[in-house]
N, C-alpha and C positions, 0 to 999 in steps of 0.2 A: 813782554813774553819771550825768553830766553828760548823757547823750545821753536818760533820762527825759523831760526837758522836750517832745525833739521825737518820742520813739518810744513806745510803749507799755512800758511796764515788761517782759513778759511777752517781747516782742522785743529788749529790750535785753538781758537777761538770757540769752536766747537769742546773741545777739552772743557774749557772755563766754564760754556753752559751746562754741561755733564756735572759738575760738581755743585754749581747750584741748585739742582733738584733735590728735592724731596726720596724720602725714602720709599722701597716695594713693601706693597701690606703683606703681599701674597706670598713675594720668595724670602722676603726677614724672616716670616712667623714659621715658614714649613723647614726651613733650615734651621733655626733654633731649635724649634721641635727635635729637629733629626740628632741636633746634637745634645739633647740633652741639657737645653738650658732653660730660660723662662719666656714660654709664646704668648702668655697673655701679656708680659712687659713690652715684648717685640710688636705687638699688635698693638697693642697702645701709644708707644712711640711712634710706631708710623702712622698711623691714623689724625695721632698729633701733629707730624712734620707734613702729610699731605693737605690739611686746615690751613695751616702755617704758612705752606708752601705754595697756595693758591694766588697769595699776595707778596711773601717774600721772595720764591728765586725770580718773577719779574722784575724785580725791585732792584736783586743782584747783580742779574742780567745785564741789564741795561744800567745799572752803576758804574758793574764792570769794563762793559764793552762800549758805552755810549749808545746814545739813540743814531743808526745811519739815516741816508736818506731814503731808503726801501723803508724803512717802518716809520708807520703814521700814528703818531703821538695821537691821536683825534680816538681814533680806531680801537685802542690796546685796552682799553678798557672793556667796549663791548663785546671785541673777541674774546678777554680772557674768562668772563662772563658766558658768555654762549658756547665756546668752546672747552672749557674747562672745569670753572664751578658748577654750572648748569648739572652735565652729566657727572659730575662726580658726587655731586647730592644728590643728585637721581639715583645712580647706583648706588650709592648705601644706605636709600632709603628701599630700594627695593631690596635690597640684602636683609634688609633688617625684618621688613613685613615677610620675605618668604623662608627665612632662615628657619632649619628647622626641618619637619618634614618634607617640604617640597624641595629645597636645594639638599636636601638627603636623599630625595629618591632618583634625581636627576644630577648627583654630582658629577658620576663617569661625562656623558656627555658635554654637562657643561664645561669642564677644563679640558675637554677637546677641542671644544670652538673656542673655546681661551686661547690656547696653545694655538689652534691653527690661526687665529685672528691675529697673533704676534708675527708668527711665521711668514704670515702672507706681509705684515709693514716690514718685517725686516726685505723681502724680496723687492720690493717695490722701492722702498730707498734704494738700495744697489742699482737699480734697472732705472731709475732716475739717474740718479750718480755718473754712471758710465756712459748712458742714453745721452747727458747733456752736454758730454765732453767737458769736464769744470778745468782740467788738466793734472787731477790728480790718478798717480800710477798705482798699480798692486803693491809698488813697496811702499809709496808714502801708507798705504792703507795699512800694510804688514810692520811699519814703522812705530804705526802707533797705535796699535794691537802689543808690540813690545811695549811701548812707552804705558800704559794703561796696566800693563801685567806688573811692572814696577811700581808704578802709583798704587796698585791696591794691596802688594805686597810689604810694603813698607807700611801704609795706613793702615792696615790688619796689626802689623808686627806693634808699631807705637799704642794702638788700642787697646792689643794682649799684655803690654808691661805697663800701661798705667792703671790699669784694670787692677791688675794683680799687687802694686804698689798702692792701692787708695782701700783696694777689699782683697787683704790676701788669702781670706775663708771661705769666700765666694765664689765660688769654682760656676754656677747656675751664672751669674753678673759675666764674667769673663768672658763665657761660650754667647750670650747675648749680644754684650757690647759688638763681640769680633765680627758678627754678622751683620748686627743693625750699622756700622763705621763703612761698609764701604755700599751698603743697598742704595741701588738706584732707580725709582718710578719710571717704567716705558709707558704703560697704559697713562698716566697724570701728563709725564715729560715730552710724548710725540705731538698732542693737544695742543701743550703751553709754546712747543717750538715752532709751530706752524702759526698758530693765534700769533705770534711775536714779529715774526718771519715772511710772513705766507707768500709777497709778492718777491722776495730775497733770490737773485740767481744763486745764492750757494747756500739755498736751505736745506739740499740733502746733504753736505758738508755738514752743517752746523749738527745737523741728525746722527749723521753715523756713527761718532764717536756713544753715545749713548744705545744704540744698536748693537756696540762691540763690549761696553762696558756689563750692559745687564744680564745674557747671555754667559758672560766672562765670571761674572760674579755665582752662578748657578753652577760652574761648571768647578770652582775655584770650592765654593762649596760644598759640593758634594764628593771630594776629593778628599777634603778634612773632615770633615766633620763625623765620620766614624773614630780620627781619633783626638778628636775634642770631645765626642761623647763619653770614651774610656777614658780622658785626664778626669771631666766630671766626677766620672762614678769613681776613681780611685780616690781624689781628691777627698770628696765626701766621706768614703767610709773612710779614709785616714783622718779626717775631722773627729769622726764619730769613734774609733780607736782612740786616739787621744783624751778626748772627752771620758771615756770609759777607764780609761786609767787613771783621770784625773780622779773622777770619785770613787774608784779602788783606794787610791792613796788617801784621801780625804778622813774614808771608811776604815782605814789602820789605825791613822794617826788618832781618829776618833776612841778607838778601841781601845790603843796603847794608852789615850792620857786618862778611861779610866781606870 
């Protein structure tokens, strides 16, 4: 881990588990949407990667980082079960029965309590964090607040050009990809890092970085994505121009050879 030198171990380490998670169902699909791209793809993938990711960024994880002596190999299994799969099949089983009318008449409110039930983990991590004294300062924090606005600005940047090199027609793929490449699960990811973690003196470390990343990614979003929406729509009708000349000319040559 090169990035030791300038971050705290305990943060960088934290980095590594940020990037093993799973993707957000909730900010992929509503920034897609905003831009213009395809939400039921983005919903799909991440629904995909949250299944996926109930067994694999454990798996990552602790590939990664090794098993310490704060976590109990014994353990990790029924935490990530009770803590993790449990309610997240519970949740989109309840999603799924009340989908519809009743999460339509009560949407306002309920992505109040959404929003303010994030709001409140983000405070609570910080208010651990500095409560505990771990010895990490505002700049290590503002350090890698930089270092994380580079990481997702390049991993956007490489998603955008290999996007456009594999489907250069696909203006819809492109605006997807760029969002679903750098989304990160808090509601799946705070679960899995506590299940993982839980007795861990620098478990609000190993958190924050995913605190600062998801937030970061909303913000990052909503920034572009008015004009990833107008590349979209020009892109497309420059498709559909093209296309239209094509069998203008088609329609001549036809004519001329009789």
């Amino acid at each position: 881990m090169k990035m030791t030198n300038l971050l705290p171990i305990s943060l960088t380490k934290g980095l590594v588990i940020c990037s093993c998670l799973p993707q957000s169902i909730c900010s992929a699909t509503v920034l897609t949407k905003s831009a213009n791209g395809l939400p039921s793809a983005a919903m799909i993938n991440a629904v995909f990667s949250n299944l996926a990711g109930i067994v694999l960024s454990p798996m990552l994880i602790l590939w990664y980082l090794g098993v310490s002596a704060h976590v109990d190999e014994k353990t990790i299994v029924p935490m990530l079960l009770l803590k993790v799969a449990l309610p997240f099949t519970a949740g989109q089983l309840v999603h799924y029965l009340l989908s519809g009318v009743v999460i339509s008449a009560y949407d306002h409110p309920l992505k109040v309590i959404q929003e303010g039930a994030m709001v409140f983990i983000i405070f609570a991590t910080f208010s651990q964090l500095f409560a505990k004294g771990t010895g990490t300062t505002l700049l290590d924090v503002a350090l890698m607040v930089v270092f994380q606005s580079v990481i997702m600005m390049v991993t956007m940047l490489w998603c955008w050009l290999t996007l456009k090199m594999l489907f250069p027609n696909e203006a819809k793929f492109h605006a997807t990809g760029l969002f679903l490449s750098v989304s990160k699960t808090m509601p799946l990811g705070i679960p899995l890092i506590n299940a993982l973690y839980k007795d861990h003196p620098h478990l609000a470390l190993y958190t924050l970085p995913l605190l600062v990343w998801y937030p970061l990614t909303i913000v990052m979003g909503i920034l572009i994505a008015p004009k990833v929406s107008e590349y979209v729509r020009h892109t497309e009708q420059k498709i559909r121009e093209e296309e239209e000349e094509k069998r203008h000319a088609e329609m001549m040559d036809y004519h001329q050879a009789l």
